[in-house]
N, C-alpha and C positions, 0 to 999 in steps of 0.2 A: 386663678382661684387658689388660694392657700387656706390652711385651716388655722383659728384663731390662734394667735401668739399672745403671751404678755406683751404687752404695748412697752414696756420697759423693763428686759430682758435680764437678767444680772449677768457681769462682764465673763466673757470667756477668759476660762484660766488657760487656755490654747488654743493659738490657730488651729483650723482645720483643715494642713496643709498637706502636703504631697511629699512629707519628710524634712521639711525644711527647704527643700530645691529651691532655692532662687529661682528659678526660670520656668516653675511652673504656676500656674492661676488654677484653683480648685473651686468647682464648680458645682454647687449643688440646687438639681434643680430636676422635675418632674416634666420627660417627654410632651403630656399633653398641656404644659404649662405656657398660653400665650406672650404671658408677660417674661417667662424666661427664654422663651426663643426669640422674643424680640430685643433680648438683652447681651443674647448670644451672638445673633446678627448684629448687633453694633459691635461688640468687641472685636470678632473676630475683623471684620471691613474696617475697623478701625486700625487696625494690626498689620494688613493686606494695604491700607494706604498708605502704612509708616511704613513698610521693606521691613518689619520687626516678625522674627519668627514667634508663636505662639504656642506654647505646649499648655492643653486643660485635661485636668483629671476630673473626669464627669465623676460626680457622686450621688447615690439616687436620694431622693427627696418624693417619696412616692406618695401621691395626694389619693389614691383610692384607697392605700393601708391605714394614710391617716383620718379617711376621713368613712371607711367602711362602707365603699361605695363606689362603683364608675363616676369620675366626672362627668357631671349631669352636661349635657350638647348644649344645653339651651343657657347654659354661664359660659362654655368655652364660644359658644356662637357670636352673642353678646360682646365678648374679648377680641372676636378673631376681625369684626365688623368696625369697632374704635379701631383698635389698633395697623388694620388693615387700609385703614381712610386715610388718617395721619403718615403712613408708611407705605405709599404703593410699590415701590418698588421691593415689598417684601413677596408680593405676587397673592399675597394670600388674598381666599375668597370662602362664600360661604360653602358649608358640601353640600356638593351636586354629586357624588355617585350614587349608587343605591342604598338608601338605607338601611338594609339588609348589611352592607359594606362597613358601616360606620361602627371603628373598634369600641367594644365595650370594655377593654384591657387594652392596657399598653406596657405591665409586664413583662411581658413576651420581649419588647424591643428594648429595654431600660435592661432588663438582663443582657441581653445581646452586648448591647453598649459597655459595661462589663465583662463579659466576656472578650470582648476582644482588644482587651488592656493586656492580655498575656502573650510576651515578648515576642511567640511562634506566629500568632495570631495578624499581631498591628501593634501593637504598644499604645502610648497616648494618643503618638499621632493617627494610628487607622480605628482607632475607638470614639478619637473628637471629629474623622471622616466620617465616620458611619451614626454618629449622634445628629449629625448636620445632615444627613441622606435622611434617614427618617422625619428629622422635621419636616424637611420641604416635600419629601413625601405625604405626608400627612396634608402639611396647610395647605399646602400649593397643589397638586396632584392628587389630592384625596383617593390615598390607595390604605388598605388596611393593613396597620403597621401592626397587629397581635398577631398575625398569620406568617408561620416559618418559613414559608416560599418565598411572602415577600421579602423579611429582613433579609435573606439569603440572598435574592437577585439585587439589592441594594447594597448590600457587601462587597457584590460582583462588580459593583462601578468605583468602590474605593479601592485609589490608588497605592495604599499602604496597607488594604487589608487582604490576609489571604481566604478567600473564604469557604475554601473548602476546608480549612484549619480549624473555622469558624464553626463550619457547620458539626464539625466533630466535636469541639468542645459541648455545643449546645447540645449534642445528642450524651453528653457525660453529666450534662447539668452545670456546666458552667456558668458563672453569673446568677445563679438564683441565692446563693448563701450569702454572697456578696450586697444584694439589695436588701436583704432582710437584716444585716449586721448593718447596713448604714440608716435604714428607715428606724434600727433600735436606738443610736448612735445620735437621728436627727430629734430623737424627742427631749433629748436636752435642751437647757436654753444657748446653746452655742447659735442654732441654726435656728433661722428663724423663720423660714418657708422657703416658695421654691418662685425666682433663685437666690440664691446665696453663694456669694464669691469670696475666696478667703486667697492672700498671697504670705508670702515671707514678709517680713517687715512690721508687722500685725495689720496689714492690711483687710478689711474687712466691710461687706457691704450687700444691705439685703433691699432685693430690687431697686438696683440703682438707676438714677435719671428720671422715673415718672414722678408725676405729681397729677394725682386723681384722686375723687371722691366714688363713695356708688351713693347713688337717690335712692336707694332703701335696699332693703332685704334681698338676696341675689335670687333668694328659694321663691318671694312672694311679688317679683314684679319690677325688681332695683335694675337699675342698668349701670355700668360703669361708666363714668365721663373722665376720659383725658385733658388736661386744664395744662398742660405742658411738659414736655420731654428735654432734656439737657444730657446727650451725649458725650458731656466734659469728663463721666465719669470715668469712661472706658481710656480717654489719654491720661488719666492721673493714676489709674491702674496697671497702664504700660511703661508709665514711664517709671513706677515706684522697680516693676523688671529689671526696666535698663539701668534704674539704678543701682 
């Protein structure tokens, strides 16, 4: 679910990159966003089949600031059910824990993920561990990712993050300035929902690979239909890297 865009955006006068680094992919995209962890999950597998290392700067793209509101269950359920048909192997299902459980913020985690971009912490790499632990968290495990315990013990399995470093920053408020300077940042027309991948080179692509319609209104009864997926994106974005 994104919130409406111009359909024809006017051109970015700059990438929205990670300083220029060649070698990094910047990634903006909203936690509870199916279509961007499933964009995720190919990149990253895609990356892991070539032996190509991967550095991503998660950028937030926060759909409840944009859109003044929890993402409604019944659009990301909708999402998680396509897209979980076509892609078994991503494990996702619908949630079964209690719904008492089911986050009505994912703030809490999209900060985190932020937070632990600072050097002491994890750097890119224990920050794109700990964005990957909360998805699968979430889709796969349905554990509630707004709750500080949990990011915490999911910290605790990344191998590049430290997380009692973590747990400090986020008790200083680390990561909350951060999300509010990029959710001001994404209401330009640069970024055009979530997700949104920008590299060096003027590399640039907003949810890349699918090709779907929805049969109406998402608020009044629409459902999403997937019509085909093309994974070619994610090797033309690795290799524009290696080049």
């Amino acid at each position: 679910m994104t919130p409406v865009r111009d359909a024809n955006p006017a051109p970015s006068p700059r990438p929205r990159t990670s300083g220029g680094d060649p070698a990094v992919v910047t990634a903006w995209s909203d936690l509870g966003c199916p279509w961007a962890s499933l964009a995720l999950h190919t990149l990253r597998r895609t990356a892991a089949e070539r032996g190509q290392d991967l550095l991503i700067d998660h950028r937030a793209f926060p759909l409840e600031l944009f859109n003044r509101q929890p993402t409604p269950k019944h659009i990301v359920d909708a999402e998680v059910v396509m897209l979980g048909a076509h892609f078994p192997e991503l494990g996702w299902r619908l949630w079964d824990a209690p719904a008492w459980e089911y986050p009505s913020t994912v703030l809490p985690a999209i900060e985190a993920v932020q937070a632990a971009k600072a050097p002491e912490v994890g750097g890119l790499r224990g920050s794109d561990q700990l964005d990957a632990a909360l998805r699968r968290a979430f889709y796969t495990e349905h554990r509630c990712i707004a709750v500080h315990s949990v990011i915490l013990d999911l910290a605790e399995g990344c191998p590049d993050v430290d997380a009692a470093a973590l747990e400090a920053a986020l008790a200083r408020g680390a990561g909350r300035r951060e999300v509010y300077e990029q959710w001001h940042e994404a209401q330009g027309p640069d970024i055009q929902g979530s997700p949104h991948f920008f590299a060096a080179g003027g590399y640039t692509a907003h949810n890349p690979g699918p090709t779907y319609v929805f049969t109406g209104d998402l608020y009044d009864g629409g459902l999403p239909r997937l019509d085909a997926y093309d994974p070619a994106w994610a090797t033309a974005l690795l290799d524009s890297l290696a080049d």
